[in-house]
N, CA, C and O atoms as CSV, one atom per row, in Angstrom:
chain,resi,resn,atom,element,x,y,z
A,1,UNK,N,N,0.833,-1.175,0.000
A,1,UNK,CA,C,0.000,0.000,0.000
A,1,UNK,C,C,0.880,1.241,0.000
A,1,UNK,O,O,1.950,1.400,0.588
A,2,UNK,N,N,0.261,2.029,-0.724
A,2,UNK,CA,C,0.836,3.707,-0.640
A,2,UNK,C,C,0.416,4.630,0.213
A,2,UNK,O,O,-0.804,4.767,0.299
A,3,UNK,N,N,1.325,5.522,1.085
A,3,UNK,CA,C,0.737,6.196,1.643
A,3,UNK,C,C,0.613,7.179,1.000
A,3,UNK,O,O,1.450,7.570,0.187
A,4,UNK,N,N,-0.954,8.004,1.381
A,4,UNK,CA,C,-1.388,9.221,1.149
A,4,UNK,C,C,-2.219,10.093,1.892
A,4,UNK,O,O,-3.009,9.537,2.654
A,5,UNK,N,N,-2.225,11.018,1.860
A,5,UNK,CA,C,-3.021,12.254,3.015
A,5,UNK,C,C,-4.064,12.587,2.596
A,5,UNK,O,O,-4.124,13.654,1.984
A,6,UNK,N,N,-5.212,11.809,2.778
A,6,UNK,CA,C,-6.226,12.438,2.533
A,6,UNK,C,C,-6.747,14.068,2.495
A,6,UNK,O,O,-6.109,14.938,3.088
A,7,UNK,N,N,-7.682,14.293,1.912
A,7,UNK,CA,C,-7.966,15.942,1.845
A,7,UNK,C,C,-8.663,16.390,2.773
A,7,UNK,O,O,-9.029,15.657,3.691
A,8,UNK,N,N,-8.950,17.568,2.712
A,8,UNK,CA,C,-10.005,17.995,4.450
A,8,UNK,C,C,-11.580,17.388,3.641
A,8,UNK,O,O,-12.594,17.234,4.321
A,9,UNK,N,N,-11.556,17.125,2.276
A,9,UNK,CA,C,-12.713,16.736,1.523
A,9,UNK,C,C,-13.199,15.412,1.133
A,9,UNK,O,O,-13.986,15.122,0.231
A,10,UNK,N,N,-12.512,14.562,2.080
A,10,UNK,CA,C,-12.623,13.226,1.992
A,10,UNK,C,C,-14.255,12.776,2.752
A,10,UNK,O,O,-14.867,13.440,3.589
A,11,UNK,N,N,-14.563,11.782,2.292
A,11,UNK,CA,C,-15.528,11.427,2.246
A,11,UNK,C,C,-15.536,9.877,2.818
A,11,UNK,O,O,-14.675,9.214,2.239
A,12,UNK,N,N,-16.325,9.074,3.861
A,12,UNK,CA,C,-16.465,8.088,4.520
A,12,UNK,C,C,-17.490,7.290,4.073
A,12,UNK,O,O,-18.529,7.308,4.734
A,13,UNK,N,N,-17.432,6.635,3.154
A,13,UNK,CA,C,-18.923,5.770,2.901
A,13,UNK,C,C,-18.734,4.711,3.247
A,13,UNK,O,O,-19.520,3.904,2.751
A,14,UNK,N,N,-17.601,4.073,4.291
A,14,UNK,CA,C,-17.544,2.692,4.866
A,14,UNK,C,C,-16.992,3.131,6.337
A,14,UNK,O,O,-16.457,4.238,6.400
A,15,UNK,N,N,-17.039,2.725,6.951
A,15,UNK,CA,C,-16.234,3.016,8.463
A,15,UNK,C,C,-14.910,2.478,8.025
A,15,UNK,O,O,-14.741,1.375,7.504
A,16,UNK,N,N,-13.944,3.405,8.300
A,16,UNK,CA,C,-12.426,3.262,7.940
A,16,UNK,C,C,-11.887,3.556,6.901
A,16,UNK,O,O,-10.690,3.816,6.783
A,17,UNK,N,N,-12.701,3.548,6.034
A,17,UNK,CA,C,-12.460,3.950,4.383
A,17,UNK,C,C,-12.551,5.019,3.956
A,17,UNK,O,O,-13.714,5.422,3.911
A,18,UNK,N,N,-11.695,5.797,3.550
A,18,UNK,CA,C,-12.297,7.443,2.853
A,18,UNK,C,C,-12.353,7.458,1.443
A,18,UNK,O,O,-12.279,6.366,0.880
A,19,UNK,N,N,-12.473,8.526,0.730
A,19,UNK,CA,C,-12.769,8.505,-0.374
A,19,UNK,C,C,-12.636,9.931,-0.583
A,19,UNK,O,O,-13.440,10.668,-0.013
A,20,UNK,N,N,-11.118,10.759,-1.823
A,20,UNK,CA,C,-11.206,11.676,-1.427
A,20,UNK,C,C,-10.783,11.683,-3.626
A,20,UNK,O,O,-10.659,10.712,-4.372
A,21,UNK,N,N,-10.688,13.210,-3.955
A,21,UNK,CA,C,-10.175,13.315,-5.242
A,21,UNK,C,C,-8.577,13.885,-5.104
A,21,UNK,O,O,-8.237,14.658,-4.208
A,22,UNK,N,N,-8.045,13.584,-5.711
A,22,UNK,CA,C,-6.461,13.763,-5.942
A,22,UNK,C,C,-6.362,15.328,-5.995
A,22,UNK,O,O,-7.234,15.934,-6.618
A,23,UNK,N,N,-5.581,15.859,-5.518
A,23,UNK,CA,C,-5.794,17.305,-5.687
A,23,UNK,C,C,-4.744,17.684,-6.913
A,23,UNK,O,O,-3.609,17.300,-7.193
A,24,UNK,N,N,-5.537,18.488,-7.422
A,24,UNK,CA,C,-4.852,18.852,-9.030
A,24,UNK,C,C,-5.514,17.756,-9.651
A,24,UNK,O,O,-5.636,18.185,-10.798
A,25,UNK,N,N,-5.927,16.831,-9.643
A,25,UNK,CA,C,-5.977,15.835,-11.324
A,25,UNK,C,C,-7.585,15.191,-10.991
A,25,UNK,O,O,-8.243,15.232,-9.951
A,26,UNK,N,N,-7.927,14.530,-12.467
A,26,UNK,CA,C,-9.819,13.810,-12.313
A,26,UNK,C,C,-9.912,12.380,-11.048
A,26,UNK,O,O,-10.876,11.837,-10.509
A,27,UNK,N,N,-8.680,12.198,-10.963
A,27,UNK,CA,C,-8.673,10.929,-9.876
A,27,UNK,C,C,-9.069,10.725,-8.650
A,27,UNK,O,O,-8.902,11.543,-7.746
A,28,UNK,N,N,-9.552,9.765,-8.541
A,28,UNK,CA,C,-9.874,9.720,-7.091
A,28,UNK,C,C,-9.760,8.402,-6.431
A,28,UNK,O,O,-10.130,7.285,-6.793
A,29,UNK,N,N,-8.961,8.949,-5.036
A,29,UNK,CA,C,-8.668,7.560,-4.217
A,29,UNK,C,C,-9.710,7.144,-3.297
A,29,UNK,O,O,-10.602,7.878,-2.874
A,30,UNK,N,N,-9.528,5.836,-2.996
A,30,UNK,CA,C,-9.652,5.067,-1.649
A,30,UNK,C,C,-8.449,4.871,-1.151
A,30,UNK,O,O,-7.332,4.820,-1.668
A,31,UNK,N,N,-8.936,4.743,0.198
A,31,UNK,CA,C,-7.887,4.735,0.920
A,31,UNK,C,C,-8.542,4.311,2.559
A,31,UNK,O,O,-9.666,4.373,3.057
A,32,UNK,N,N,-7.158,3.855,3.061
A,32,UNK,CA,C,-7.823,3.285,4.468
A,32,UNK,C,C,-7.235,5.186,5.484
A,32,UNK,O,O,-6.554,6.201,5.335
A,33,UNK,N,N,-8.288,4.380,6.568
A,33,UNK,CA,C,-8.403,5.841,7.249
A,33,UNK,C,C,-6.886,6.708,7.457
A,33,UNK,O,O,-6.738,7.923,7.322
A,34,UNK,N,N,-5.766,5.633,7.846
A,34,UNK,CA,C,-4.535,6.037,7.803
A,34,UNK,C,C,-3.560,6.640,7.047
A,34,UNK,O,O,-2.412,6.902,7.407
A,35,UNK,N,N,-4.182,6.892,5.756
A,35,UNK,CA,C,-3.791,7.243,4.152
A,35,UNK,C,C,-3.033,6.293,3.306
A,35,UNK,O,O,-2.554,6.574,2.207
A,36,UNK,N,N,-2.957,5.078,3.937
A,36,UNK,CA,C,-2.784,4.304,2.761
A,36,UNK,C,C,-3.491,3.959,1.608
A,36,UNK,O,O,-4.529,3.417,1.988
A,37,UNK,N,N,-3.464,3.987,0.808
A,37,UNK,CA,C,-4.148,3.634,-0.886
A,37,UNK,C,C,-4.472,2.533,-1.069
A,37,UNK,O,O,-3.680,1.594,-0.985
A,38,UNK,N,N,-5.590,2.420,-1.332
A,38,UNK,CA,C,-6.065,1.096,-1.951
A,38,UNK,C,C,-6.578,1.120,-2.908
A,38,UNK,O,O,-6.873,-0.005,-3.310
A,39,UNK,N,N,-6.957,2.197,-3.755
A,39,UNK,CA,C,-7.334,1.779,-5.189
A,39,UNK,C,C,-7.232,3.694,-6.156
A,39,UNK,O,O,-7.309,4.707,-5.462
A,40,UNK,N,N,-7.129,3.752,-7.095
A,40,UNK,CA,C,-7.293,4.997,-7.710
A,40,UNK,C,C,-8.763,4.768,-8.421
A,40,UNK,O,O,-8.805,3.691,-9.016
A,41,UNK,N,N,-9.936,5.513,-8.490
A,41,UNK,CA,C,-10.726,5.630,-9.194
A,41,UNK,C,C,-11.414,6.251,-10.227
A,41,UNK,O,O,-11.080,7.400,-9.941
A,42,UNK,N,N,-12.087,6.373,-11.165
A,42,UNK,CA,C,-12.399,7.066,-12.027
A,42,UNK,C,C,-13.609,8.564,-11.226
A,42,UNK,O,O,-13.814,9.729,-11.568
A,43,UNK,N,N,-13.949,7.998,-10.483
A,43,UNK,CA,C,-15.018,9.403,-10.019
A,43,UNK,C,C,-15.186,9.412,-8.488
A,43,UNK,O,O,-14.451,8.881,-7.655
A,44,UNK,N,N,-15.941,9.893,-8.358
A,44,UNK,CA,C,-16.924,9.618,-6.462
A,44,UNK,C,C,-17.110,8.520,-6.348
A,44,UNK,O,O,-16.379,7.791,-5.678
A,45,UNK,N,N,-18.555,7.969,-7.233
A,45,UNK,CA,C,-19.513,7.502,-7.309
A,45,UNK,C,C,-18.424,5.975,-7.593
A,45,UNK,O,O,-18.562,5.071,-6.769
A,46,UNK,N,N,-17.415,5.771,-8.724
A,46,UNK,CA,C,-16.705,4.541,-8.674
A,46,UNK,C,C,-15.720,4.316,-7.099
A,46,UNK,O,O,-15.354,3.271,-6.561
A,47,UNK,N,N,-15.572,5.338,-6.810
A,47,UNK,CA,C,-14.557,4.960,-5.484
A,47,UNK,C,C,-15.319,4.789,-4.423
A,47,UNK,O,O,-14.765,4.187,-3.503
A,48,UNK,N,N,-16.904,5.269,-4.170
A,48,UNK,CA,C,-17.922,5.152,-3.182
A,48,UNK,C,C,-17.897,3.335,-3.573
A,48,UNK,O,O,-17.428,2.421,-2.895
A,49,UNK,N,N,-18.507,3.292,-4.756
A,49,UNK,CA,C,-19.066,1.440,-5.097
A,49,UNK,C,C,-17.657,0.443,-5.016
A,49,UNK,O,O,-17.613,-0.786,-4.977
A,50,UNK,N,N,-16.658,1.321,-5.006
A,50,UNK,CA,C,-15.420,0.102,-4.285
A,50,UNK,C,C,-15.432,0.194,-3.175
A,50,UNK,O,O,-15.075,-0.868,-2.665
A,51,UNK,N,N,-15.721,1.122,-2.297
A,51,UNK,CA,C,-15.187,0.592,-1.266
A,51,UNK,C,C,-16.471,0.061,-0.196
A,51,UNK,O,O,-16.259,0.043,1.017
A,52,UNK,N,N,-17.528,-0.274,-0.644
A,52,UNK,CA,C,-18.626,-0.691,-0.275
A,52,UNK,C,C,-18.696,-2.364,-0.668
A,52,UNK,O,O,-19.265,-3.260,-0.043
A,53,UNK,N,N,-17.894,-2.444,-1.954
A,53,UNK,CA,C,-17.821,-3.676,-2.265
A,53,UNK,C,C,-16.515,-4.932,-1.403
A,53,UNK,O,O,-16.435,-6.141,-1.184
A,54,UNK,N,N,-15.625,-3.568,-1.141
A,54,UNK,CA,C,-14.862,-4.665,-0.083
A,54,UNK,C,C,-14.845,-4.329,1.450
A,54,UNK,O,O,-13.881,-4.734,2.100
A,55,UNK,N,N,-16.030,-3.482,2.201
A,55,UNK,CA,C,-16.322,-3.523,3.448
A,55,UNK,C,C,-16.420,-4.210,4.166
A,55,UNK,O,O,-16.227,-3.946,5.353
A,56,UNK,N,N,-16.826,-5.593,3.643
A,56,UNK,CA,C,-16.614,-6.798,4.540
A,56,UNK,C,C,-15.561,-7.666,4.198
A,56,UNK,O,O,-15.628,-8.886,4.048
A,57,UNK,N,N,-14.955,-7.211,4.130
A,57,UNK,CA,C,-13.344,-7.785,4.032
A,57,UNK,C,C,-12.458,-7.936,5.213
A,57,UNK,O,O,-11.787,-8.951,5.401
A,58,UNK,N,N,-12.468,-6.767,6.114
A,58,UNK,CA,C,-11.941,-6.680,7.283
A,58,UNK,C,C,-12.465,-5.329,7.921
A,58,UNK,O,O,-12.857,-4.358,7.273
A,59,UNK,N,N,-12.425,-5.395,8.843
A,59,UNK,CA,C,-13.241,-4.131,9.840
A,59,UNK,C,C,-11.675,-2.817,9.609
A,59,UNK,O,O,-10.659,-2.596,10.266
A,60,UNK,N,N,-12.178,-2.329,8.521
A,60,UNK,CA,C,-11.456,-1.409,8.276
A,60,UNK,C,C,-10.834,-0.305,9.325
A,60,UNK,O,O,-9.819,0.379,9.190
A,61,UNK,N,N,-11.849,-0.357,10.504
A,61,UNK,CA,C,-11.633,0.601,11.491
A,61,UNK,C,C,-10.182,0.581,12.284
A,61,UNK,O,O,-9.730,1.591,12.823
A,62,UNK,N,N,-9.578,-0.572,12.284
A,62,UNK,CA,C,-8.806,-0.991,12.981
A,62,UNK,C,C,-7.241,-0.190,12.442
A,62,UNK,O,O,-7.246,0.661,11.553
A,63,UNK,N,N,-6.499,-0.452,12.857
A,63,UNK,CA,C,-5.031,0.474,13.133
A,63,UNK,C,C,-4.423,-0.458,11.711
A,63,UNK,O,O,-4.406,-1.684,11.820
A,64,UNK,N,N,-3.907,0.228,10.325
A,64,UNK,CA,C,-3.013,-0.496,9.296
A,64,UNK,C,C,-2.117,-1.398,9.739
A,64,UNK,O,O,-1.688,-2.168,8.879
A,65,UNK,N,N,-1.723,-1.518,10.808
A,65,UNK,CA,C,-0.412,-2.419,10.885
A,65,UNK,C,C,-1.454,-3.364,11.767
A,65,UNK,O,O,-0.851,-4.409,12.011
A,66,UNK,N,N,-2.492,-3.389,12.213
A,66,UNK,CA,C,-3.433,-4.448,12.852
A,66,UNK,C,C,-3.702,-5.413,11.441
A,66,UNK,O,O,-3.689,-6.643,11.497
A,67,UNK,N,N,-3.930,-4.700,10.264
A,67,UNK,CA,C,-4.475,-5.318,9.370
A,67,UNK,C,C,-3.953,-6.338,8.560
A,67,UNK,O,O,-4.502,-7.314,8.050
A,68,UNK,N,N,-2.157,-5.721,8.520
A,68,UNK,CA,C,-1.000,-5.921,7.647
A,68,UNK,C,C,-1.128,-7.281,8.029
A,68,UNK,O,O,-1.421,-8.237,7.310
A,69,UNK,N,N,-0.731,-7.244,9.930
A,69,UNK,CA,C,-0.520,-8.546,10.541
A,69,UNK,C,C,-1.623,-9.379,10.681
A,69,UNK,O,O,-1.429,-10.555,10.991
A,70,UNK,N,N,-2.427,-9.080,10.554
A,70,UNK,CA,C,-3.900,-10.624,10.255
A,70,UNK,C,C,-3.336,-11.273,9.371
A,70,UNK,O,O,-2.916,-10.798,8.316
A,71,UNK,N,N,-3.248,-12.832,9.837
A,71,UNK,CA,C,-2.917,-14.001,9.146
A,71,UNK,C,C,-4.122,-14.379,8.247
A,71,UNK,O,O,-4.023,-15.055,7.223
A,72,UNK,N,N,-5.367,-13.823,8.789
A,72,UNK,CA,C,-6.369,-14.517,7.854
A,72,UNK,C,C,-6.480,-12.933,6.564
A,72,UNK,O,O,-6.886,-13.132,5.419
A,73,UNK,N,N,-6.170,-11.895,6.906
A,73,UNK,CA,C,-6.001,-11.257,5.699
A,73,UNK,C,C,-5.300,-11.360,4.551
A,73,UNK,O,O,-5.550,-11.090,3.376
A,74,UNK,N,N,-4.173,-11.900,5.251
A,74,UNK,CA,C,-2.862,-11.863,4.389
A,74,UNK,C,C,-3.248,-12.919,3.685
A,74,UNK,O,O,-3.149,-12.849,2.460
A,75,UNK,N,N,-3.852,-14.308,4.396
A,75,UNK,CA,C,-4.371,-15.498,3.267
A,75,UNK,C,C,-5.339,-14.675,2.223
A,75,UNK,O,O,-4.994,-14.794,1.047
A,76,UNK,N,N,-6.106,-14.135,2.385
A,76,UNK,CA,C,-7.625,-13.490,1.195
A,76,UNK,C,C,-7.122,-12.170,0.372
A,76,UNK,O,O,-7.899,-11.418,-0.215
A,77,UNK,N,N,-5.543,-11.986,0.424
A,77,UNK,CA,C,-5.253,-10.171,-0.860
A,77,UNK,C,C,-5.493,-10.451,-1.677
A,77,UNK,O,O,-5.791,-9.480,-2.372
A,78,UNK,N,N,-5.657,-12.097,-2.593
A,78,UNK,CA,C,-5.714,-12.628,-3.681
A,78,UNK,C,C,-7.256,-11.628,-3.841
A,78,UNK,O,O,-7.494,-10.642,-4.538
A,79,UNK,N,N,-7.766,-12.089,-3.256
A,79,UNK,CA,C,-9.225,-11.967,-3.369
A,79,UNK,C,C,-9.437,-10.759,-3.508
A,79,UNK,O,O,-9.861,-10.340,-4.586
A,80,UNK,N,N,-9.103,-9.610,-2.064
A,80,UNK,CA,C,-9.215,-8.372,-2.200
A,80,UNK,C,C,-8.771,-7.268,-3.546
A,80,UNK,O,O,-9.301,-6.323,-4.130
A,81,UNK,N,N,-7.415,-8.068,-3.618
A,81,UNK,CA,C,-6.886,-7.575,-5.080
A,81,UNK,C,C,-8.153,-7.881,-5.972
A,81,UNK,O,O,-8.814,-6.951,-6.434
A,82,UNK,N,N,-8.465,-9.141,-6.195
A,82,UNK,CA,C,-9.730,-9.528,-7.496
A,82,UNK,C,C,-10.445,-8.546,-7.424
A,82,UNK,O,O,-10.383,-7.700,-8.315
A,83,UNK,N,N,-11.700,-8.336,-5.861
A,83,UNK,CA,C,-12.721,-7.419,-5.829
A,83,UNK,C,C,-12.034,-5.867,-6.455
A,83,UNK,O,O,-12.520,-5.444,-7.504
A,84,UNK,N,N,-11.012,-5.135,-5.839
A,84,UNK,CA,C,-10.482,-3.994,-6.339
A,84,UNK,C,C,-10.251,-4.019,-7.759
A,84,UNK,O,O,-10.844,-3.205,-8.466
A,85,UNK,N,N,-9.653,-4.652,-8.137
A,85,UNK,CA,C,-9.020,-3.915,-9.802
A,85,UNK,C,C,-9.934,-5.506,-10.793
A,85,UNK,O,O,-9.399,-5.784,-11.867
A,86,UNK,N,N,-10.783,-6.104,-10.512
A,86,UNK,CA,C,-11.714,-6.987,-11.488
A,86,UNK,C,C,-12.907,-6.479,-11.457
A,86,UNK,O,O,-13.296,-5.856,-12.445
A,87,UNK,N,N,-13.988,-6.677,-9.993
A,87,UNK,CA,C,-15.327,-6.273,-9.899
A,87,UNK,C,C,-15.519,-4.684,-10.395
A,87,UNK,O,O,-16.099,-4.057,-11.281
A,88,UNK,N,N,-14.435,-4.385,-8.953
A,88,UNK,CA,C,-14.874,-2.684,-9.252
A,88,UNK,C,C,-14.017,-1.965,-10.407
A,88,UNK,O,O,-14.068,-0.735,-10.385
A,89,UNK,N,N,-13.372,-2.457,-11.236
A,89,UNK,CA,C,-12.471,-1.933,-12.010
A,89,UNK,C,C,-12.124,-0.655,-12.010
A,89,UNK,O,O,-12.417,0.193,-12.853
A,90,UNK,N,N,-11.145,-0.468,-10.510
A,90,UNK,CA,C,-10.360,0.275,-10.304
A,90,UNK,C,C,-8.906,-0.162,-10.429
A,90,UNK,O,O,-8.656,-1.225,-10.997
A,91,UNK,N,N,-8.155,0.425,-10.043
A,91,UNK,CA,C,-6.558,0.480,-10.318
A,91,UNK,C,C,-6.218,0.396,-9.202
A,91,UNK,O,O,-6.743,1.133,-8.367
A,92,UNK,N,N,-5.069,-0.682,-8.777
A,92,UNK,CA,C,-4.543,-0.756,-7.615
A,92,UNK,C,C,-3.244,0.282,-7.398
A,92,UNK,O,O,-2.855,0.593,-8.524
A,93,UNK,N,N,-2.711,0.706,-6.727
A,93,UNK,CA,C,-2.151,1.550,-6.439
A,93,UNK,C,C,-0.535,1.200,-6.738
A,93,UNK,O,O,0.284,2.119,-6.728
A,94,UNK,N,N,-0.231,0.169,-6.938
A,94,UNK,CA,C,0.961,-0.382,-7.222
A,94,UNK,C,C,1.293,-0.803,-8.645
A,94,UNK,O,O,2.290,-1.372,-9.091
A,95,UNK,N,N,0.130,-0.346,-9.266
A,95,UNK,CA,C,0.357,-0.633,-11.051
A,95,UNK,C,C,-0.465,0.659,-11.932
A,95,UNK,O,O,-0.840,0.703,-13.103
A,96,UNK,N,N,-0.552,1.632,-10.850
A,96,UNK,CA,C,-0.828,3.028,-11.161
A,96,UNK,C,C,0.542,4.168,-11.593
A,96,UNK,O,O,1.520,4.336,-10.864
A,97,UNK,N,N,0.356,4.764,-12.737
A,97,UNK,CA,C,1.513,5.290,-13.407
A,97,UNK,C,C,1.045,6.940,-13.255
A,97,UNK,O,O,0.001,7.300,-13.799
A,98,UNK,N,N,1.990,8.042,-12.382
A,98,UNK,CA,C,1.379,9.295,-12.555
A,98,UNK,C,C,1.615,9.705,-13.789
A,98,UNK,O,O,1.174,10.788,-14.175
C-alpha cells in the first residue's frame, strides 16, 4: 500500500475507508483511514461502489499495521486484489503510473 493524506474533503462511505479526489488531477482515491491507498478511481460515485464492495473484508476501522498482521487477511489479498481492480475496475495503487 501507498501512503497518502487524505484531503479535508474526503468522504467516509464505509467506516475506515475514505474517499477523497487527488488534488490537481480527475482521480480519485480510496484509501484506508490512515492514508494508505487502496485503489485509484475514475469518479466519487466509482470509489464510493469500491469501497462498499470490499467492506466486509476486514473491519477497516482498525489500526493499518493491525491489518498488515492478520494471518487470515494476508491469506484473502488474492481476493481483495480480485474485488479492487476486477469487480470494481479500479486500479490498484501499485500498477498506477502518474
Amino acid at each position: 500500500m501507498i501512503s497518502t493524506r487524505p484531503t479535508a474533503g474526503a468522504t467516509e462511505p464505509v467506516p475506515g475507508l475514505l474517499v477523497y479526489q487527488t488534488p490537481g488531477r480527475d482521480e480519485w482515491r480510496l484509501t484506508h483511514h490512515s492514508g494508505y491507498a487502496l485503489a485509484y478511481c475514475r469518479n466519487q460515485q466509482h470509489a464510493e461502489t469500491t469501497a462498499r464492495l470490499i467492506a466486509d473484508f476486514t473491519d477497516w476501522t482498525r489500526h493499518a499495521a493491525d491489518i498488515r498482521g492478520d494471518e487470515e487477511v494476508a491469506g484473502c489479498l488474492d481476493q481483495l486484489r480480485f474485488l479492487i481492480s476486477y469487480e470494481a475496475s479500479a486500479i490498484l495503487p501499485e500498477h498506477h503510473t502518474a
